[in-house]
Phi, psi and omega in degrees: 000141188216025159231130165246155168255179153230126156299108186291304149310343142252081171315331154291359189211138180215148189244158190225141131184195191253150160290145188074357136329131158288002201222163200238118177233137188243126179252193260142061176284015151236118180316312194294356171253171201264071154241150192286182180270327166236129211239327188216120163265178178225113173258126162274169138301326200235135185324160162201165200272319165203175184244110178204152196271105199232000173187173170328274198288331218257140168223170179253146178233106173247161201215154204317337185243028169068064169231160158233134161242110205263117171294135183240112194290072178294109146339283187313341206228346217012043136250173168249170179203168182260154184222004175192169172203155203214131188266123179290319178238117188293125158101021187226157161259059156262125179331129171287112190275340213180140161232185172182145214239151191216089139002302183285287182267038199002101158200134203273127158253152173228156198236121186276142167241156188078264162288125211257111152224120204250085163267161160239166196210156170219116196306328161299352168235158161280320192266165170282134213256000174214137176229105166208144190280139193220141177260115158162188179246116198267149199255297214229141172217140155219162188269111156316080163343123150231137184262035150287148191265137156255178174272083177015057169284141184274189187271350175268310178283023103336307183266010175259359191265116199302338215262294224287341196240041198242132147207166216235144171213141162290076201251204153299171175063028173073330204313166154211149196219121186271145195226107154275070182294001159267343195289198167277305179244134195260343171234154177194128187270141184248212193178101162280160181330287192298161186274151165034042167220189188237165189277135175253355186202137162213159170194126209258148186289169167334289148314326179100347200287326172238124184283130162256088192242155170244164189262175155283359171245022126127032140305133179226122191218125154268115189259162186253113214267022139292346190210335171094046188225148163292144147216024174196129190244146160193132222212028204259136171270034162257337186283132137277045200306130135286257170260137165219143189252198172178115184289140200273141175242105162357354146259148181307341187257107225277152171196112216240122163243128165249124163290137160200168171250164185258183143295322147276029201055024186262140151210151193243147216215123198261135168250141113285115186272080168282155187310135206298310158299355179234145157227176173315139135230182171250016176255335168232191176241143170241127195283131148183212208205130198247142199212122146274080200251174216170166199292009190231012170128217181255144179246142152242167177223132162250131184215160178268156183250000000 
């Protein structure tokens, strides 16, 4: 197995497989509810590609020959059965590479490799409620939190809000492409350091406020998704990101750590640090501090926030 999901609605639970493999396998990492520990498989027909967690019960399957299939776990039977299907490009197989699932508008996007076609879907339709093409072979895709409080906004007035509709896809060539998918102009390219080579991973802190992406030669660049600018760079060839998270923080005062592993069995954990007394605004500047830590110590970077 070389991919895990975590149930974002569930925390104890996670689905692992390997890629280009048919079968999908789901465990039950806390002993205390009365479920086994590996509880449910999903065999497709068709290899598959990615993963993804769209409710409690429900996963998204995309799959090798550009099709998605979304599944419903019944617990009481630890079986699964499909309940929906979806062709992303009609009359083509290109792999579904990444999907990413946006809670608010309960709406699943999905990403194509080689012709790069960036659909959303609403689980309430057949066809895609967005379409839009990006040149280039996309790697990696993610959704921009948004954490703004509404007033018991529903889900059709969700889906008109421009704010509910920014994600980043990952290509060849260093790109990353931001998708306003709502604007007038729907795209806007960002371009990392290294040469010729592609983002293989992305991920927004918690808040939306920071973008995290890595390269295949091990470029590690966080950007500040108010203005689309790095504010942290690392370019060492010992790092190797694979999968990386950002530990969620527990307080009124944002505490932004991205976690990762190396090629050398290390792991790391980058923080931004705010001021105890202070939060994010668009009004103000905030003093901190980003530490790298890892077996040979502490690193510090001072940047502004």
């Amino acid at each position: 197995m070389n991919r895990i999901e975590w149930n974002p609605f569930r925390p104890n639970v996670f689905a692992t497989f390997l890629n280009e493999f048919r079968s999908v396998f789901f465990f039950n990492s806390c002993p205390v509810e009365q479920m086994q520990f590996h509880f449910c498989k999903i065999d497709s027909g068709i290899c598959i590609s990615s993963v993804q967690w769209i409710s409690e019960t429900r996963v998204a399957l995309g799959l090798e020959r550009g099709g998605i299939e979304i599944w419903e776990i019944d617990e009481s039977t630890t079986s699964a059965k499909i309940v929906k299907r979806f062709q992303h490009v009609d009359g083509e197989v290109w792999q579904i590479r990444d999907m990413a699932w946006d809670e608010r508008t309960k709406c699943l996007a999905a990403c194509s490799y080689g012709r790069c076609w960036i659909r959303i879907w609403s689980m309430d339709s057949d066809q895609p409620i967005h379409n839009i093409e990006v040149d280039g072979f996309c790697y990696s895709l993610a959704w921009r939190p948004n954490v703004t409080q509404t007033d018991d906004e529903g889900v059709d007035a969700a889906r008109k809000s421009a704010d509910n509709f920014i994600l980043v896809c990952g290509l060849n060539n260093r790109k990353i492409v931001v998708l306003t998918v709502l604007e007038k102009e729907k795209t806007r390219t960002l371009i990392s350091q290294q040469s010729n080579s592609f983002v293989m991973a992305l991920s927004f802190s918690p808040d939306g406020r920071f973008l995290a992406t890595t390269s295949g030669f091990g470029e590690l660049i966080i950007w500040a998704t108010e203005n689309w600018e790095p504010v942290y760079i690392d370019v060492e060839e010992k790092i190797r990101v694979g999968r990386f998270s950002w530990l969620s923080s527990f307080t009124d005062v944002p505490d932004y750590k991205l976690t990762f592993d190396s090629s050398y069995g290390e792991i790391h954990v980058i923080e931004y640090a705010v001021g105890q007394n202070e939060k994010p605004s668009k009004d103000c500047q905030i003093e901190g501090s980003i530490r790298m830590r890892n077996g040979e110590g502490i690193e510090e970077f001072a940047v502004n926030g």
